[in-house]
C-alpha positions in Angstrom: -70.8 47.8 -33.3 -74.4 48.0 -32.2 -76.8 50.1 -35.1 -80.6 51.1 -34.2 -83.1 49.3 -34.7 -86.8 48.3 -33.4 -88.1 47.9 -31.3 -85.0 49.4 -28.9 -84.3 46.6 -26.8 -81.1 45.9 -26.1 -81.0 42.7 -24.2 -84.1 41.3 -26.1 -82.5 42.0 -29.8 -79.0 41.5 -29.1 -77.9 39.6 -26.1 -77.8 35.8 -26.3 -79.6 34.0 -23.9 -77.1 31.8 -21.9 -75.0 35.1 -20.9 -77.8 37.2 -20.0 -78.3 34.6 -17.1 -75.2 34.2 -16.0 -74.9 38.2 -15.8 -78.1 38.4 -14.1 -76.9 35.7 -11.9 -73.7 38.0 -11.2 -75.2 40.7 -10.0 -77.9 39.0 -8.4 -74.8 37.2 -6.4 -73.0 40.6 -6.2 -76.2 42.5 -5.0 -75.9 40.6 -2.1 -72.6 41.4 -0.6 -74.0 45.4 -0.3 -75.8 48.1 -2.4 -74.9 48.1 -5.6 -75.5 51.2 -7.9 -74.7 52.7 -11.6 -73.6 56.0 -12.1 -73.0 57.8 -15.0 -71.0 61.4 -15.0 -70.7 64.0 -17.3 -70.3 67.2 -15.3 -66.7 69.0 -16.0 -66.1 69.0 -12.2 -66.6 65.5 -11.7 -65.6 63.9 -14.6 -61.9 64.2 -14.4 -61.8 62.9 -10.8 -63.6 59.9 -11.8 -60.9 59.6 -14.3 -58.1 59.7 -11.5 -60.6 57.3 -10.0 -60.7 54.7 -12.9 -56.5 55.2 -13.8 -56.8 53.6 -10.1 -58.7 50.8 -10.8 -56.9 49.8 -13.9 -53.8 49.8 -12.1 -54.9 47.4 -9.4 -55.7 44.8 -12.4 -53.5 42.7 -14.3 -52.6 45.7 -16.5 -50.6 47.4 -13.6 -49.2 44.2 -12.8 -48.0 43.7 -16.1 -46.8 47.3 -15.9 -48.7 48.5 -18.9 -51.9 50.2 -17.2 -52.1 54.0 -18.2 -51.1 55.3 -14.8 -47.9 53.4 -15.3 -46.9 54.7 -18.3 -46.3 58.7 -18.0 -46.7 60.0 -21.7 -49.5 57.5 -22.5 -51.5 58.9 -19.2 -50.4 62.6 -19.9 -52.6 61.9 -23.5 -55.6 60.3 -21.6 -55.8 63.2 -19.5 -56.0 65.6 -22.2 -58.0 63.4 -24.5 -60.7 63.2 -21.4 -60.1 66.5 -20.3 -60.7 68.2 -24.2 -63.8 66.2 -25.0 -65.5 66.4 -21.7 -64.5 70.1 -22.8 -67.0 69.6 -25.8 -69.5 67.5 -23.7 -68.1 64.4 -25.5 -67.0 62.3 -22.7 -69.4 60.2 -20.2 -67.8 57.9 -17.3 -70.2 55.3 -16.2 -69.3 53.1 -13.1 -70.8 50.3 -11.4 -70.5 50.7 -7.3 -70.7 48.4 -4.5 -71.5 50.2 -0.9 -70.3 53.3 -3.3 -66.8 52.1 -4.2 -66.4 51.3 -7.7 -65.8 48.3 -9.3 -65.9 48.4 -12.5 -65.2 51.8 -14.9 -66.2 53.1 -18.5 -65.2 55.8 -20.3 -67.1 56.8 -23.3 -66.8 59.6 -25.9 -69.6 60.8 -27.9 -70.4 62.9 -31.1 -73.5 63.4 -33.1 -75.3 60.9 -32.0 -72.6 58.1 -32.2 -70.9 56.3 -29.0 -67.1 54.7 -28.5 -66.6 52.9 -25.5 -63.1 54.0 -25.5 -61.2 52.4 -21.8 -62.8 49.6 -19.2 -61.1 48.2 -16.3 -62.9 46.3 -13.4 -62.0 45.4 -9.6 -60.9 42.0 -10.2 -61.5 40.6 -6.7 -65.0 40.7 -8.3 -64.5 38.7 -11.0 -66.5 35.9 -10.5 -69.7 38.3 -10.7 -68.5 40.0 -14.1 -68.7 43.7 -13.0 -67.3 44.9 -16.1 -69.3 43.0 -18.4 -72.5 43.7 -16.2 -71.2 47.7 -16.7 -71.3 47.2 -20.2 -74.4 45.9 -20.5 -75.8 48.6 -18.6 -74.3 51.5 -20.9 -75.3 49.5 -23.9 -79.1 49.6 -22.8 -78.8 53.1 -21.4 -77.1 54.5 -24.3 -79.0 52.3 -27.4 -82.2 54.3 -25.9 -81.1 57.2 -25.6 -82.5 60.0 -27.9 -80.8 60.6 -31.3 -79.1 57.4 -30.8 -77.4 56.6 -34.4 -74.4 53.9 -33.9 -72.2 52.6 -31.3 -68.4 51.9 -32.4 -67.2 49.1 -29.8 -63.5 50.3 -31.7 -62.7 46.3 -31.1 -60.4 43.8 -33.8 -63.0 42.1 -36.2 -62.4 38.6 -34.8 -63.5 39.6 -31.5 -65.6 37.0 -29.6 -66.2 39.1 -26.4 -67.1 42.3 -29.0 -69.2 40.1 -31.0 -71.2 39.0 -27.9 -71.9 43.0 -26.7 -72.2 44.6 -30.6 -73.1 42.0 -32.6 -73.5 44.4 -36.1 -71.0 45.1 -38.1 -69.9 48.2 -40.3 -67.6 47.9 -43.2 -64.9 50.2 -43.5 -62.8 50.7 -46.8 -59.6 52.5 -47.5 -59.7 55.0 -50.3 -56.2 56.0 -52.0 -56.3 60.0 -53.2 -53.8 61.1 -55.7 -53.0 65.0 -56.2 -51.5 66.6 -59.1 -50.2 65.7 -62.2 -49.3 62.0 -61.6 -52.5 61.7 -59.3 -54.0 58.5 -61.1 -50.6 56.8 -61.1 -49.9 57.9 -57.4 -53.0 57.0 -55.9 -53.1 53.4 -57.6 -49.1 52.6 -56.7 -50.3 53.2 -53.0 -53.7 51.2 -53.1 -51.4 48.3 -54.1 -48.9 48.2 -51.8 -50.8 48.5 -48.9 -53.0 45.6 -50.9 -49.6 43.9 -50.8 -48.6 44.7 -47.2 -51.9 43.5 -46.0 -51.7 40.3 -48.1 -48.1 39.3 -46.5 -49.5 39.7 -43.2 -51.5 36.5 -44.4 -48.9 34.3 -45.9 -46.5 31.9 -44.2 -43.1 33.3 -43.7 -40.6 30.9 -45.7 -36.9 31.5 -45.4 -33.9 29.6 -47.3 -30.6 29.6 -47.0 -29.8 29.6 -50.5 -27.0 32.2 -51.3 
């Protein structure tokens, strides 16, 4: 995740050297095949057609061709919809893209609330690889966003072990799991269940052995 701090300089405090150059060098490279441009939306007629527009560009990348892009999977797009549509409802949703001669290659959608920040979908014209549009994106949003007023916490909402999240939100915020019993039996409850899913989570970790031993 990325936390404030000072003085509020993204790429200064947080962004190691060798890949700020090769991003600069990207778009350097990529601001000479046209006019490239960021844009962020947040108006409730807009934002929902740059929706459609970013289902579009996920499904042109190795998602659709895989077949598991949003757009190619009904229900799962039916929920994006409604999960952009209801917190762009509650001015909670942002959709920040990064344009070449105004056609977008690279797309971010990011909800909001109370000052925090969750970079929830990205997808990126891929023909553009080479010059890392959706990294360059990101690194936009992050500067844009970790100045912005009232800025308390970004949530990249990526797996610990994350080497491409570590490199963009480099803090870290631990999370616990707290176990509530209710009624009578609430002590014995509530500890039975923070052990087993102690347990569960500790098989995850251990070699799987199996015998043949009747």
């Amino acid at each position: 995740m990325l936390k404030p701090a000072l003085p509020a300089d993204y790429l200064k405090t947080k962004l190691g050297g060798k890949r700020k150059q090769r991003l600069k060098k990207g778009m350097r490279e990529l601001k000479e095949l046209g006019e490239v441009s960021f844009n962020k939306i947040t108006s409730p007629s807009e934002i929902m057609q740059h929706f459609e527009e970013f289902l579009l560009l996920e499904a042109r990348s190795w998602k659709g061709k895989r077949g598991t892009s949003l757009r190619a999977l009904k229900e799962t797009s039916t929920f994006a919809r409604k999960a952009v549509y209801g917190m762009n409802a509650k001015n909670q949703c942002a959709i920040y893209t990064l344009r070449l001669d105004n056609r977008a290659i690279a797309s971010l959608v990011v909800f909001s609330d109370n000052g925090y920040y969750f970079p929830w979908k990205i997808a990126f014209d891929e023909a553009y690889a080479r010059y890392s549009p959706g990294n360059n994106l990101l690194i936009h949003t992050n500067q844009e966003i970790y100045a912005s007023d009232g800025f308390k916490g970004l949530d990249s909402l990526a797996a610990e072990n994350n080497k491409t999240a570590q490199s963009f939100w480099p803090d870290y915020q631990e999370l616990y799991s707290i176990a509530i019993g209710i009624g009578e039996n609430a002590e014995h409850d509530a500890t039975f269940l923070a052990r087993e899913v102690y347990f569960k989570r500790r098989l995850k970790d251990w070699p799987l052995y199996t015998s043949d031993a009747a």
